[in-house]
C-alpha positions in Angstrom: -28.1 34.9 8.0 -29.8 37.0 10.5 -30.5 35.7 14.2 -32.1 32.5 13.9 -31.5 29.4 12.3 -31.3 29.7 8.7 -32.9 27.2 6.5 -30.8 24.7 5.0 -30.1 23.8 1.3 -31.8 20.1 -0.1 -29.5 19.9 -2.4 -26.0 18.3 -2.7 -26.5 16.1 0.4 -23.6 18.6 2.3 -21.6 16.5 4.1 -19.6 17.5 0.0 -12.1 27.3 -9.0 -5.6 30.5 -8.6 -5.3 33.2 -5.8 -3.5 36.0 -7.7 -1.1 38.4 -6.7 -3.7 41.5 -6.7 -6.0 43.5 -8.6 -4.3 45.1 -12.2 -5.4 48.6 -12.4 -4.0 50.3 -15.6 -5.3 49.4 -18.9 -3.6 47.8 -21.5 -1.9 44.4 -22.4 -3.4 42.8 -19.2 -6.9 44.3 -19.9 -6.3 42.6 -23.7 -5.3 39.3 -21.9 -8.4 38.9 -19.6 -10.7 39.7 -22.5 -9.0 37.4 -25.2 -9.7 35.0 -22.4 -13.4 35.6 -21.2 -15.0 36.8 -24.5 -16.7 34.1 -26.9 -16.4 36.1 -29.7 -12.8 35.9 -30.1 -12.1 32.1 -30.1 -11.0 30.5 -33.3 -13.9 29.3 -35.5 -15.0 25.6 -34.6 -15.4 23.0 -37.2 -19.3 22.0 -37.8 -20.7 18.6 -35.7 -20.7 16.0 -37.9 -25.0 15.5 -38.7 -24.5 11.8 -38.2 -23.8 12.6 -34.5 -27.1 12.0 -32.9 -25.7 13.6 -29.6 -25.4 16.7 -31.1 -28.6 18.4 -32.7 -28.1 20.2 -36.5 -27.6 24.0 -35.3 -28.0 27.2 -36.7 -24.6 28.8 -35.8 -24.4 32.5 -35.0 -21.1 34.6 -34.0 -21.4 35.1 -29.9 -21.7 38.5 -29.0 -18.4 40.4 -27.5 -18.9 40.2 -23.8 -17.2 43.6 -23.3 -19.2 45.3 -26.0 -15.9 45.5 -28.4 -15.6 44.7 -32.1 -14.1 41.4 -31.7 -13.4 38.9 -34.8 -12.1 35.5 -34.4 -8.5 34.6 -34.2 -7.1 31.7 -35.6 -6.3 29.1 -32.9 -3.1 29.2 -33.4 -2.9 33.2 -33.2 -4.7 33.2 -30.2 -2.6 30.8 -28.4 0.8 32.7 -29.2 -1.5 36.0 -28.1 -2.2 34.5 -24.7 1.0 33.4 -24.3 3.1 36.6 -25.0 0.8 38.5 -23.3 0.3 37.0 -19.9 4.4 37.3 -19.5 4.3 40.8 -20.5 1.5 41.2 -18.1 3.6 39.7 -15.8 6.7 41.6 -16.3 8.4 37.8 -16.8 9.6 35.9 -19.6 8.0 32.8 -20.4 9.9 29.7 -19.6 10.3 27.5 -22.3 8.1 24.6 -21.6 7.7 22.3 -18.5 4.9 20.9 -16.8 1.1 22.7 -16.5 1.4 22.1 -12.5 4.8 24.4 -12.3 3.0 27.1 -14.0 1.2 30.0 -12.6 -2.7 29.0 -12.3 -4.3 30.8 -14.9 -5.5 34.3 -12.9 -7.3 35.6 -16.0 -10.3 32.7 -15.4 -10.2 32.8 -11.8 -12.1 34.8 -9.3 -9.5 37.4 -9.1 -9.2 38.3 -12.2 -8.6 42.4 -13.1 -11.5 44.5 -13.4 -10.3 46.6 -15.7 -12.2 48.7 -17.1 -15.1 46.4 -16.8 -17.6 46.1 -14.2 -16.9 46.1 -10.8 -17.8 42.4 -10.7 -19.5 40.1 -13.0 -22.7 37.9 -12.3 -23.1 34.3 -12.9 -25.5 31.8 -12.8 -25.1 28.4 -10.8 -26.8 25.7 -12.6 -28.7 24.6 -8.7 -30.8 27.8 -9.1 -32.7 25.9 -11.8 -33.0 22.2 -9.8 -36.4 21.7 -10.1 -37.0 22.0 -13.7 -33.7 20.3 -14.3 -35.2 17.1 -11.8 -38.6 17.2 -13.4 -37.6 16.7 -17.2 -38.9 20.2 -18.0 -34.9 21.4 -18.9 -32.3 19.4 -20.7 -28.7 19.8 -19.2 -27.5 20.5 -22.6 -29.6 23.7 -22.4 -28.7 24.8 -19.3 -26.0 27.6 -21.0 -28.5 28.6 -23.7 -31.2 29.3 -20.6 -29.0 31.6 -19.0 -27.8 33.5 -21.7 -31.7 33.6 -22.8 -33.9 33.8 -20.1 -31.3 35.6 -17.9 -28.7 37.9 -20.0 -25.9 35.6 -17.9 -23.0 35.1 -20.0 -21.2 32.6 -17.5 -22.0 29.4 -15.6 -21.5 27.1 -12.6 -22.2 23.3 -13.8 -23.4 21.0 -11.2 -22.9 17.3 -11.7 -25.5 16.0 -10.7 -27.3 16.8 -13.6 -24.8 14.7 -15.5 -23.4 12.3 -13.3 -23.1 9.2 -15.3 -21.6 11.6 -18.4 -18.6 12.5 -16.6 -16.3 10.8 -18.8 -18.6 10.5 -22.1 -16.5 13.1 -24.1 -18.9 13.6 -26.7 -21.7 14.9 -24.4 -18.9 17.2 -22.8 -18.2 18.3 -26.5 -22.1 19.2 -27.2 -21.9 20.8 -23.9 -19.1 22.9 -24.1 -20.0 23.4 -28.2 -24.0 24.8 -27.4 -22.1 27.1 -24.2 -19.6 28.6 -26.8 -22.8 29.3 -29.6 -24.8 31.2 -26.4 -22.1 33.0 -26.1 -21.7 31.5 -22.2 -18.3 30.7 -20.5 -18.5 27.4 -17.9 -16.7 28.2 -14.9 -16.4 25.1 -12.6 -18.2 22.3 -11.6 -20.0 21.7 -8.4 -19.0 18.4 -7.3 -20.7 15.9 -4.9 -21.8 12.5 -4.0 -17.6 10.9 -5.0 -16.6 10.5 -1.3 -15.3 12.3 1.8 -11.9 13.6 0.8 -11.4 13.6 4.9 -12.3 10.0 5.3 -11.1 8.6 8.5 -10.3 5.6 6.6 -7.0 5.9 5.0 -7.8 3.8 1.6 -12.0 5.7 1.7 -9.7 8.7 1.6 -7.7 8.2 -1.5 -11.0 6.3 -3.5 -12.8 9.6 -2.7 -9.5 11.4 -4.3 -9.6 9.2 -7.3 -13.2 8.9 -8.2 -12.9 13.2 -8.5 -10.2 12.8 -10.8 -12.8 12.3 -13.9 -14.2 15.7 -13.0 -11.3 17.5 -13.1 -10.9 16.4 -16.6 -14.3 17.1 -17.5 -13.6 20.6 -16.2 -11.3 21.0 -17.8 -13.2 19.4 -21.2 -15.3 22.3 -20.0 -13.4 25.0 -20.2 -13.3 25.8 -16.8 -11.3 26.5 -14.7 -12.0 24.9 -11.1 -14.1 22.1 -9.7 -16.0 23.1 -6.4 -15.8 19.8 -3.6 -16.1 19.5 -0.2 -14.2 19.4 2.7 -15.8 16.2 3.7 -14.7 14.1 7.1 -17.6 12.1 8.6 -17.5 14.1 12.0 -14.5 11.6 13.1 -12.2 13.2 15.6 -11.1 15.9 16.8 -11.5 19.6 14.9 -7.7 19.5 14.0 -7.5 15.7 13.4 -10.6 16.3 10.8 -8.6 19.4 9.4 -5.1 17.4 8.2 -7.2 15.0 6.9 -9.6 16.8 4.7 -6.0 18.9 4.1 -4.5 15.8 2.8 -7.2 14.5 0.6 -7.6 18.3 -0.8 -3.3 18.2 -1.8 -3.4 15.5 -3.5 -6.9 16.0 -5.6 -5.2 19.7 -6.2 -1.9 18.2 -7.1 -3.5 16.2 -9.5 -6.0 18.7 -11.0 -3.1 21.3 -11.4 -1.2 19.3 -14.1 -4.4 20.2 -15.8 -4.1 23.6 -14.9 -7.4 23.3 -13.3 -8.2 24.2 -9.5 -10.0 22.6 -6.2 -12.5 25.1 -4.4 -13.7 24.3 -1.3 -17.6 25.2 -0.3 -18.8 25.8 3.6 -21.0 23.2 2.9 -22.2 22.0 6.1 -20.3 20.6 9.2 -17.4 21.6 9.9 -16.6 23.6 6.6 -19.4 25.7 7.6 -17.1 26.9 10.2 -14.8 29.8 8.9 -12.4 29.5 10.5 -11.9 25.8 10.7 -11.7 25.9 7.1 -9.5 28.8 6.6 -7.4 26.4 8.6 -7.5 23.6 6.0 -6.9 26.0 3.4 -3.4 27.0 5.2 -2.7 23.5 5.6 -3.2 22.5 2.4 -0.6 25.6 1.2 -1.0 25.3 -2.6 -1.8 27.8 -5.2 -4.5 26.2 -6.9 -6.5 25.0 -3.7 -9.0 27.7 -3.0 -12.1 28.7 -1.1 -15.8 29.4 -3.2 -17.6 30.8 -0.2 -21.1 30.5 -0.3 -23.5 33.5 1.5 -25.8 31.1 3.4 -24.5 27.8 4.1 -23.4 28.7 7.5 -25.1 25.4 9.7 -22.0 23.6 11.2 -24.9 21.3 13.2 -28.9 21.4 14.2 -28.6 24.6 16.7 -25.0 25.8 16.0 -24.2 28.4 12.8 -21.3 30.6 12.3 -22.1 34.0 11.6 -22.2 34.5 7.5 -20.3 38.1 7.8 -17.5 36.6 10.0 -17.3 33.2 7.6 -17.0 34.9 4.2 -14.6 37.2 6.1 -12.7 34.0 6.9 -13.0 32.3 3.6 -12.1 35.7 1.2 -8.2 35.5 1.4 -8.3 31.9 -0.7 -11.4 32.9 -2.5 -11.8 32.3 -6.0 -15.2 32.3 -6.9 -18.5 33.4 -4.4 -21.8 31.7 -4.2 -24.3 34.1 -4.1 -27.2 32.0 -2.0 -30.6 33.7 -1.7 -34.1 32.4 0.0 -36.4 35.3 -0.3 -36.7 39.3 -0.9 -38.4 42.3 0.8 -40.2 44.2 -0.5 -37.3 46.3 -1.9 -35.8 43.6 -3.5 -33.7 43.0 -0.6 -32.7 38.8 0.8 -34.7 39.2 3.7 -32.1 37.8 5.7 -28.9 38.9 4.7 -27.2 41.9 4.0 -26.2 41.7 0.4 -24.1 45.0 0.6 -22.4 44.0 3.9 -21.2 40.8 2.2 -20.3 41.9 -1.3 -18.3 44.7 0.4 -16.2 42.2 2.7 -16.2 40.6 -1.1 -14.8 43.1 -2.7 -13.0 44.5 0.6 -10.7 41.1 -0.1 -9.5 42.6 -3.7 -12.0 40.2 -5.6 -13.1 41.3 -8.7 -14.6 38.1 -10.4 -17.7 36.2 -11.0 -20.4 36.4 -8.1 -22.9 33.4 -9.1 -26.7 33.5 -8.7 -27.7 30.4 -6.3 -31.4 30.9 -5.9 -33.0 28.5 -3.3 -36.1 30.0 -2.4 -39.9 28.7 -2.1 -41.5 32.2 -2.4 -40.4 32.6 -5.8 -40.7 30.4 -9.1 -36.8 29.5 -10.0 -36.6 32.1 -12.8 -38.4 35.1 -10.8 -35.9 34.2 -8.0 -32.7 34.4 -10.6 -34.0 37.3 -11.9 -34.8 38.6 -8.9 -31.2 37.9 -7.4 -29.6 38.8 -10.4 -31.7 42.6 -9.9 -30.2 42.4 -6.2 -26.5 41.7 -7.4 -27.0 44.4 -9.6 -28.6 47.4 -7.5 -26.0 46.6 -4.5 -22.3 46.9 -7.6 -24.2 50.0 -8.6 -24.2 51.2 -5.1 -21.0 50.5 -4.7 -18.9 51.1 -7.7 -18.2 54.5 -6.6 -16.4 53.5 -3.5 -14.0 50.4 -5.5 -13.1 52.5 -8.5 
């Protein structure tokens, strides 16, 4: 963030993804597990849209590619579901309970940020859907397209949605469908969704509080419509009060969205996002106070403005925000002329990243004016890459 003021995001008016129990080392059953999960080209074949459905355009449908490189065929749905099941409680060294409710299981570790490595890459590299805001505004790309753009344009094979490219679609199930269906052919995996503009979930106001809880509740589902595995809000509370008053509040609109969301085995991240989130420590705080498994931290690299003149410094807040991380927003303005953010220090961060035993998706969040969108993604994405490179040797 560097020593002045950093510029701020215009996006997401900012006033608005299950910690695991460590990082799997050997290879073998877990390794299997995580990529049964994350790889397209093992998911049971998907009957063809019906081509009276004028939501969905006639297709050419091609196998996705393995995302690991492997020779992977498709498994029946019901073969892959006993697979997953079986081989997450051997992972775990447990035995599977017989049934019961989604929220009294284990969130689902293999889709979150800290997934294993394995034998994979040190950490994967995403793209958030933001990076492209101005062609998506304009008319120039459909929503619908966004998955095929990053797998084409980009080589990404995963995703961060934002809904404000799809607000009003939220609970129009055959849009999701198409969505979810034209991801799968690309051979992309949706991660989350960014959520805004539903509400503070701090609201001073007792009853503002619990309408801003319910009005997420259709994004949660649509997550989890998706194929995700965590909606990213914000810790939200109107400036009201005192630092700790603001904190049980935005705790106690957080627990109950989470409580909610985790009978769909889907999870609530929290984004410094401005105000008081944008202070580490303040929302580490919230984080504690919420105390559930499947209420989380996505820190962002450069959202670090708590008010006009005041920042917290970016190393200390990531360091702050890592031990409920589960997935990082990689924010960049504008390169050196080594391909460097000019004003933060990519390797510094990803290290405190990686430092924290996260081994998951790091997502591209281009927000520069030097650069066209796509030369910024590509350009961050080069970044992301030169700086695991760098340090793969010292992780491994």
């Amino acid at each position: 963030m560097g020593t002045g003021p950093r510029p701020q995001p215009r996006h997401r008016r900012r006033p608005e993804r299950p910690r695991a129990p460590g990082i799997l080392r050997r290879r073998g059953v877990r390794d299997d597990l995580r990529h049964a999960l994350i790889c397209p080209a093992s998911l049971p074949p998907r009957p063809e849209a019906n081509k009276h459905d004028s939501a969905v355009a006639p297709t050419r449908r091609s196998r996705p590619r393995c995302s690991l490189d492997q020779n992977c065929v498709p498994m029946p749905a019901s073969s892959r579901r006993a697979f997953l099941k079986t081989s997450a409680a051997l992972a775990l060294g447990t035995a599977l309970p017989a049934g019961g409710p989604a929220s009294a299981r284990a969130p689902d570790t293999a889709r979150s940020g800290r997934a294993a490595a394995g034998s994979g890459p040190l950490y994967r590299i995403s793209l958030a859907q933001w990076s492209l805001h101005r062609a998506l505004f304009d008319g120039d790309l459909d929503p619908l397209d966004f998955a095929r753009t990053a797998r084409e344009a980009f080589d990404i094979g995963a995703v961060e949605y934002v809904n404000q490219f799809f607000m009003d679609r939220a609970t129009d199930a055959q849009y999701l469908q198409t969505m979810k269906t034209r991801a799968e052919d690309a051979g992309v995996q949706g991660l989350l969704i960014m959520c805004d503009g539903e509400g503070a979930l701090g609201h001073p106001d007792a009853a503002e509080r619990t309408t801003a809880v319910e009005n997420h509740h259709k994004w949660v589902e649509a997550a989890a419509m998706l194929g995700c595995h965590s909606i990213r809000v914000n810790a939200e509370t109107m400036g009201e009060g005192a630092p700790a008053e603001q904190q049980k509040r935005a705790a106690d609109g957080l627990r109950r969205l989470t409580e909610f969301a985790a009978e769909r085995d889907i999870n609530v991240l929290v984004e410094n996002h401005g105000g008081l989130s944008s202070d580490g420590e303040w929302l580490a705080g919230v984080m504690n106070e919420v105390d559930h498994e499947r209420c989380g931290t996505l820190p962002d690299f450069g959202n670090w403005q708590i008010r006009e003149g005041t920042s917290y410094d970016p190393y200390e807040g990531v360091r702050d925000l890592m031990p409920h991380a589960q997935a990082i927003s990689a924010k960049a303005y504008g390169f050196d002329d080594r391909g460097r953010e000019a004003t933060l220090d990519y390797t510094k961060l990803m290290s405190i990243v990686l430092d924290a035993g996260y081994r998951g998706h790091v997502g591209i969040e281009y927000e520069g004016d030097g650069l066209s969108e796509r030369a910024g993604i590509r350009a961050t994405k080069q970044l992301l890459m030169d700086v695991r490179g760098q340090l793969e040797s010292e992780y491994t």
